[in-house]
N, C-alpha and C positions, 0 to 999 in steps of 0.2 A: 378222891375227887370223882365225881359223877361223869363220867361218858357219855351221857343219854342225848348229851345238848352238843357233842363236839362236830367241827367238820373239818372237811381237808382245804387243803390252803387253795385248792383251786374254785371248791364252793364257796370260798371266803368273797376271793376273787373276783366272780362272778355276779355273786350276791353285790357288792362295792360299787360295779360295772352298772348294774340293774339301776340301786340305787341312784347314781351318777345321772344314769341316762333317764331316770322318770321322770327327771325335775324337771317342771318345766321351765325356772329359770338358769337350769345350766345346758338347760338343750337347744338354748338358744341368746346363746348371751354375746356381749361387745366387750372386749378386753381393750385396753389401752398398755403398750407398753414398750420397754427397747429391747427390739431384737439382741440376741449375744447367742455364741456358737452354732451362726449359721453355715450348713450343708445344703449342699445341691449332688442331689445323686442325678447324675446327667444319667447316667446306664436306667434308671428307673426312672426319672421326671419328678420325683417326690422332695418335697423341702421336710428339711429338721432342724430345728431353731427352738430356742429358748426365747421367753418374753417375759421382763425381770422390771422392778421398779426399783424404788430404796430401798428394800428391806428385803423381796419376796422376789422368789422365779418360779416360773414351773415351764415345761415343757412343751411343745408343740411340732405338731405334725401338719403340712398340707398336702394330701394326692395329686398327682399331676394332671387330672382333668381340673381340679382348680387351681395349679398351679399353674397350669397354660392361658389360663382368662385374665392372670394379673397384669395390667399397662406397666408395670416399672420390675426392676430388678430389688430383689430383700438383699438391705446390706446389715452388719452388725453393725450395732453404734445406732439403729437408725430407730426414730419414732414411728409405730404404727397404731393404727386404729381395726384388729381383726375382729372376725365373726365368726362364729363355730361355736361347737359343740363340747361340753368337759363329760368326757369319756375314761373308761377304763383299758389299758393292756393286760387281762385278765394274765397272761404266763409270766408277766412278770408285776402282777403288783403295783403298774405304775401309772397313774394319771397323769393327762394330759388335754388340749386343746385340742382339737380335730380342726381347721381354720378350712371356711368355705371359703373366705373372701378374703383382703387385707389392702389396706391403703394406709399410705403417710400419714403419719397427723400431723396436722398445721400447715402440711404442703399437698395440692390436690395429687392423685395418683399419676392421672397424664401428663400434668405439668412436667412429675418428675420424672416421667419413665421417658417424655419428649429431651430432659436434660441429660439423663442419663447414655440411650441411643447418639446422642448428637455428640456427646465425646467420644462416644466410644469407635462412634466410625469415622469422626476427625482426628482421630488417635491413627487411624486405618491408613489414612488418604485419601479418604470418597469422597473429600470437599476442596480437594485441592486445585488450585487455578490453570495448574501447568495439564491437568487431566482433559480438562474441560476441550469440547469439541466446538468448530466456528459454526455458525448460522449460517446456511446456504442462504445467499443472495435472491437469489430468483428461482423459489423452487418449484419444481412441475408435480410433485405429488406431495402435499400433506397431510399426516395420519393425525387423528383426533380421538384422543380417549378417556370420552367423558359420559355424562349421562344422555339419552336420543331425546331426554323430555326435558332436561333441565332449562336454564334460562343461559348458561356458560353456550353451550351447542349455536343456541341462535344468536346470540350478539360474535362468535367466531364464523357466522356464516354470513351474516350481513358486514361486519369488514372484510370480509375477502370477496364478498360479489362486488362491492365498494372499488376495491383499492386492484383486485388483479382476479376477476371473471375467470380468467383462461384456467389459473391451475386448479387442479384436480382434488378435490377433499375423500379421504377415505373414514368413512366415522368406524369407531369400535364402541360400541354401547356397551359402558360399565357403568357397574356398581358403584356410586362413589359415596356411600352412608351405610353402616351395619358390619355385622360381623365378616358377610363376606364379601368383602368390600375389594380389601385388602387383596384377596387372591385373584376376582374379575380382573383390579387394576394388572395386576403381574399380567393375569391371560393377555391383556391388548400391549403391554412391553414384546412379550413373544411373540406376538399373531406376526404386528409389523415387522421383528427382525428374520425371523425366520418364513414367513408364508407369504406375506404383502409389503415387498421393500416399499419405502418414499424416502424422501427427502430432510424432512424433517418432524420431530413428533411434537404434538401439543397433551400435554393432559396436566386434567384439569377441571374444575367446578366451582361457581359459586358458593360466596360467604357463608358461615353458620360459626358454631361455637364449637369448639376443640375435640368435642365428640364428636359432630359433626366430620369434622376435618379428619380423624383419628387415622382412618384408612392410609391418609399420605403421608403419617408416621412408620409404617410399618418395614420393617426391618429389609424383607427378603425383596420387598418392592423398591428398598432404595437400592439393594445392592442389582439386580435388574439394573436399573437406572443407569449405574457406574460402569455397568459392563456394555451396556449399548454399541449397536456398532453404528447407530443413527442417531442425529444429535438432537437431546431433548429441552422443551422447552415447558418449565413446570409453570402454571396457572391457577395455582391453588388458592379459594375465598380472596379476599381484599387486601388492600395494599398494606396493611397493617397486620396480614396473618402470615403467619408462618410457619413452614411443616418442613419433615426430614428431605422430603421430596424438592425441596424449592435449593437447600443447601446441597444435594448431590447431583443434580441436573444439570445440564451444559449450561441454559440461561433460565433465570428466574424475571417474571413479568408478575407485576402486582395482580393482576386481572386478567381473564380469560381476552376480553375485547384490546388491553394492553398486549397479549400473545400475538393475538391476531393480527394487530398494527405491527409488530415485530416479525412475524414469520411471514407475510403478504406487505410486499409491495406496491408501493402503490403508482404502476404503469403507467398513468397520465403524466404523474410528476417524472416517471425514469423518461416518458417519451420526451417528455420536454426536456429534459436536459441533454438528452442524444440531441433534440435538434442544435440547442445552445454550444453542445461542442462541437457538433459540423458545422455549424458555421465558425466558431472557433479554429478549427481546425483549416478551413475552407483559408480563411486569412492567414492564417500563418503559414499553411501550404503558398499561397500566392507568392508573399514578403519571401520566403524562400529558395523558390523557383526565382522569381528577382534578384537574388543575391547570388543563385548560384548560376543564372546567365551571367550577369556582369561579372561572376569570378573566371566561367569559361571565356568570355571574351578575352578579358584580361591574360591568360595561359594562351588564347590563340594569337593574341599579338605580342605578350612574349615568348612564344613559339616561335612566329615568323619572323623574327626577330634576330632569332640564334639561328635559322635553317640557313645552311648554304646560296639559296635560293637566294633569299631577299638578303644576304650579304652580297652578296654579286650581286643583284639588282642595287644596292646602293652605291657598292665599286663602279659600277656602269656610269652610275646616276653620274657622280663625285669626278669619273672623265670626261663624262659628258660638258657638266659646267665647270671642268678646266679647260675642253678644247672651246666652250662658249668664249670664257673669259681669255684664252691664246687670242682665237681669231678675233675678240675684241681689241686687244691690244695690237696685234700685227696691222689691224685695219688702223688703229690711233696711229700707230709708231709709219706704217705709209702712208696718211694722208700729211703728218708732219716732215715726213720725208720731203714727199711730192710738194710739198708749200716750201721748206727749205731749198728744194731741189731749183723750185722756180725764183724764188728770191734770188739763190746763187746766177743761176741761169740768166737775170735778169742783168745782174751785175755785171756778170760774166760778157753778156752785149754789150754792155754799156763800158767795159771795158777793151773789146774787144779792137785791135784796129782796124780790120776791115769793115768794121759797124763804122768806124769815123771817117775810114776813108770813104765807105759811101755816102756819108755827107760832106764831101768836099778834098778829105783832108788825104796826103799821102808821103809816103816814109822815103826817108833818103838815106841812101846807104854808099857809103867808099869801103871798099874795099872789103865786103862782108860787118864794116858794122855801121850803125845807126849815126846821123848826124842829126845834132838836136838843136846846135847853134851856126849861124851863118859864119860867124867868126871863124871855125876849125875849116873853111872851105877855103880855099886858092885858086886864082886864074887859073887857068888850064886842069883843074882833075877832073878822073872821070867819075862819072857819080851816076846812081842806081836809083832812079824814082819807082815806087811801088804806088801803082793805084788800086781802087776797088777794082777794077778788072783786066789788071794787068800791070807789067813793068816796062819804063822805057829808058836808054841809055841818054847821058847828057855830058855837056863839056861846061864847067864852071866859067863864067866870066863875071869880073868881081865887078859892081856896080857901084858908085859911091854910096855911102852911107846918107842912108834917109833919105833918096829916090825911091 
């Protein structure tokens, strides 16, 4: 056999490589297929994955400058749609894909890489309710970290000149669209915790489409977020968008001007309700002071009540109107005396016999007693006439009867 034409198996190689790489439809071609035996060399950044259909696989490689631009994670099992190159590994003979780019097929790449991050840090804890921080009431500095030009900036500055003048706005002017988007947002999470405390943070920017928004997807910006030591308030596009940022954030507000109405008070309405509770309060204070005189009063007259004091003073009282009612009686029991006394007294004359003998009449007496009939008298006794004013001796001489 001829020698003239041989070569060695790395001129083979090489020549294969050449081949491969002149074409121009394999130097830039769209593979459709399912990922299987995929690797992630984290120590190098570099993905190694197979993309296989029904029949056929072949090999592929992505370097980790293009494997850091991809929005989702390569899982096996999964549909993609890559772009790259079919290349040679001249030392060993083996073709494969070289993949610049790679996205889902049938599912957009954001969508999934937005599902993907959203489990994986709800797996974590970063959305969890018990984490979340309250909403200062009335705050005197608010951080703002959005774009200086956007249209989010001025409708957060016209509700809060609106609703609460006095507090303080500190704006951070970020990036909120393009590649470094993502890293500005993180710079104003840090500025505020670390260089310029407030009160509470807004970030945030008007609507656009998922690319748009991308930046509030981003991984190290949510985790920022959860770690906060000031509590955030995401404002991301419209009430119907939604980014990793709005699920790891203390509060989520549909809109930047919805933020605004949320983190600014609105001072007209707090002043009128301070007044509606001082007067509230004014009332109920009154009714209370009212009730708790008439409870003192009530304790100082059951006080005085039980003191020694006003017991003696009622013992006092209680002799007093028993010597009232004595001396009323003593005065009834002698005026009925003195009227008994006189009735008797009266009688007493009128029985008396010196009362009778001073009208006319007078007592005879023999021998120390009373003679009441002329019959018990005899000629000759001696007998004792008593008058009113005086007694005189007599000698009986009998007189006939009925002279």
């Amino acid at each position: 056999m001829s020698q003239g034409n041989s070569f060695s198996v790395t001129q083979v190689n090489e020549y294969i490589k050449m081949l491969l790489e002149s074409s121009p439809v394999l130097s830039d071609v769209w593979v459709v297929g399912e990922i299987s035996n995929f690797k992630n060399h984290y120590s190098t950044g570099h993905l190694y994955f197979s993309l296989k259909d029904e029949t056929s696989i072949i090999k592929c490689v992505m370097f980790r400058g293009n494997a850091q631009r991809l929005k989702f994670v390569p899982e096996d099992g999964m549909k993609v749609l890559l772009h790259g190159k079919i290349s040679s590994y001249a030392p060993r003979g083996e073709y494969q894909i070289y993949a610049s780019d790679m996205q889902p097929d049938g599912v957009g790449a954001l969508a999934r890489a937005f599902e993907q991050l959203k489990v994986k840090l709800g797996a974590e804890g970063l959305f969890e309710q018990s984490h979340k921080k309250p909403i200062p009431t009335i705050p005197k500095r608010v951080g703002v970290i959005t774009s200086a030009s956007g249209a989010a900036i001025h409708d957060i500055l016209n509700v809060s000149g609106r609703r609460c003048p006095s507090a303080e706005i500190i704006i951070y002017p970020a990036q909120v669209q393009g590649d470094t988007a993502a890293r500005s947002l993180c710079g104003g999470i840090r500025y505020f915790n670390e260089r310029s405390p407030v009160d509470v943070i807004i970030i945030g920017r008007g609507g656009g489409s998922i690319e748009d928004l991308w930046a509030f997807n981003d991984e190290s910006l949510a985790r920022l977020i959860y770690a906060s030591d000031i509590p955030v308030i995401s404002a991301v596009g419209h009430e119907t968008d939604f980014t990793i940022c709005d699920f790891v954030s203390d509060l989520r507000a549909p809109t930047p001007s919805a933020a605004a109405e949320i983190a600014f008070p609105d001072m007209l309405g707090l002043l009128e309700r301070v007044r509606q509770l001082d007067r509230l309060a004014e009332v109920r204070i009154s009714k209370r002071l009212t009730a708790l005189k008439t409870c003192v009063a009530s304790l100082e007259k059951r006080a005085q009540i039980k003191s020694p004091e006003h017991i003696l003073n009622q013992k006092m009282m209680h002799v007093a109107r028993l010597g009232e009612r004595l001396e009323s009686l003593g005065t009834g029991v002698l005026q009925r005396s003195k009227s008994s006394f006189a009735i008797l007294n009266t009688r007493l004359d009128a029985a008396n016999p010196l009362a009778l003998m001073s009208r006319g009449y007078a007592v005879v007496q023999r021998d120390g007693g009373v003679i009441t009939r002329a019959e018990a008298l005899s000629d000759g006794d001696k007998i004792k006439i008593s008058f009113a004013d005086g007694e005189v001796g007599a000698t009986v001489e009998i007189t006939e009867k009925g002279e």
